[in-house]
N, C-alpha and C positions, 0 to 999 in steps of 0.2 A: 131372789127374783129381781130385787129394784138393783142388784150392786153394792148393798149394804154390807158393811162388816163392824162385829161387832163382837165381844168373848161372852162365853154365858160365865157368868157371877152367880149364882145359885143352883145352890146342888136338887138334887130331887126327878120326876119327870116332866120334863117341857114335850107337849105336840111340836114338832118339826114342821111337818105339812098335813093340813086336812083338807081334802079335795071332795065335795066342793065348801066352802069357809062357812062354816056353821052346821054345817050337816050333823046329826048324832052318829057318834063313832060305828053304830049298829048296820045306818044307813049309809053310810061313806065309800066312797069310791076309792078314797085311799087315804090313810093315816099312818104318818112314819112319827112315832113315839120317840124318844132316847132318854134312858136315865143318867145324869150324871153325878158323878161321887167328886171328893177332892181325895189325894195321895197325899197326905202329910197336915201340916198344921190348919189351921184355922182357914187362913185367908190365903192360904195356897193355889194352883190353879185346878180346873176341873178337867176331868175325862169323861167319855161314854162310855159307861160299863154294859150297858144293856139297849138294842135298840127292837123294837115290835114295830113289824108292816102287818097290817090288816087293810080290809077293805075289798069292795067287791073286788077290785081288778088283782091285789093280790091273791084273794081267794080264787082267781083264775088261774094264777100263774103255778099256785102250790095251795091246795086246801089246806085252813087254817090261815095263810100266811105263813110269812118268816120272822124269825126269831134269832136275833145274835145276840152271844156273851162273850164279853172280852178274856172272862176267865175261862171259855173251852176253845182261846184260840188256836189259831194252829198257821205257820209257816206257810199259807199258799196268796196264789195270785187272787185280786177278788177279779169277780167278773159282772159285769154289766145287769141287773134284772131291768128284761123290759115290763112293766105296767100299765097297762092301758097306753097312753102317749108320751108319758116318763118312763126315763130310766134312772134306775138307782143301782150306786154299790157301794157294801158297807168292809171297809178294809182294816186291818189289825196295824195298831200299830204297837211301840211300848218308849217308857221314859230310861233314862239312862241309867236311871237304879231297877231297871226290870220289871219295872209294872205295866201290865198290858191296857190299854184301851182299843177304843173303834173309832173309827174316823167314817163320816156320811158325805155319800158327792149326790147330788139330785140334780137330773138334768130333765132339760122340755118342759119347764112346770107352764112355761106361758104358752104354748099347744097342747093345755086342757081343757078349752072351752069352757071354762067356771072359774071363778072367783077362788083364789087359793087360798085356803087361811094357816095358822101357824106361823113359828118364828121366822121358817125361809119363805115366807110369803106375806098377807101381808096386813099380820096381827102383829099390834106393838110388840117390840123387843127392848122397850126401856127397864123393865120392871126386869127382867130374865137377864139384863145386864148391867144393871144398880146394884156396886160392889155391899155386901152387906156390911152393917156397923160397927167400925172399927177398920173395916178393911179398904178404906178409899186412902190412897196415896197421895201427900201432900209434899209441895217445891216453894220457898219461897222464891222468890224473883230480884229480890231488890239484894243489890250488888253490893259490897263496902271492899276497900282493899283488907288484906287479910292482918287479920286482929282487930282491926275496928268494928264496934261495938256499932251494930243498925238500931236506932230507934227514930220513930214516927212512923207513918205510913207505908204502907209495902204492898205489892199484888204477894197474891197465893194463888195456883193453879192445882187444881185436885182433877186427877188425873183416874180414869174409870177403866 
């Protein structure tokens, strides 16, 4: 929503967008959930494996809402759901060793009339993109020609 970008660092279910921010899932006008897993070791990167729209306006568009899984994907174009004044489409993609994920586009969330909450809106995303422990990348900075031994002082840049 602000033009933020950022990676989720944590596997599990993040809210994406609850419209209007705070409301209980029950009462919501719309909730796009995603679960993501990692593909491979520890501190690897994530995918969406699972993503649930509820909320009255998708209970407009399809009772129950929608429901994708990357593992019953299938080969097609996605297409556009309109929801109340957003639209959303959730498309397939896959890594180069064949694992499938979902990838989420949400547009018009600032032609809701209400306060958006969720990671694409505008609930902190520090915590959902704080590599976990062990897994923060570090650079030192401080230069020496090569073979020379650095010691004293140096920057380090840790990298999220």
């Amino acid at each position: 929503m602000f033009g933020q970008r950022f990676d989720l660092a944590r596997p599990g279910t993040s809210v994406l967008v609850s419209v209007p921010r705070g409301t209980p899932v029950e009462d919501a006008l719309l909730v796009v959930k995603a679960d993501a897993r990692r593909f491979g070791a520890h501190c690897s990167d994530m995918y969406f494996q699972e993503i649930n729209v509820t909320g009255a306006w998708a209970n407009k568009a399809r009772p129950g809402g929608f429901h994708f899984d990357a593992r019953g994907a299938r080969d097609e174009t996605p297409k556009w759901l309109k929801l109340g004044p957003v639209e959303l489409k959730v498309g397939n993609g896959h890594t180069d060793k064949g694992q499938h994920y979902l990838n989420v586009y949400v547009k018009n969330l600032q032609r809701v009339g209400f306060i958006v909450g969720g990671l694409l809106g505008e609930d902190d995303h520090a915590e959902a993109a704080a590599p976990e422990e062990g897994c923060q990348k570090t650079l030192s900075l401080k230069a020496r020609p090569y073979g020379e031994v650095a010691h004293g002082q140096g920057s380090v840049a840790i990298g999220y």
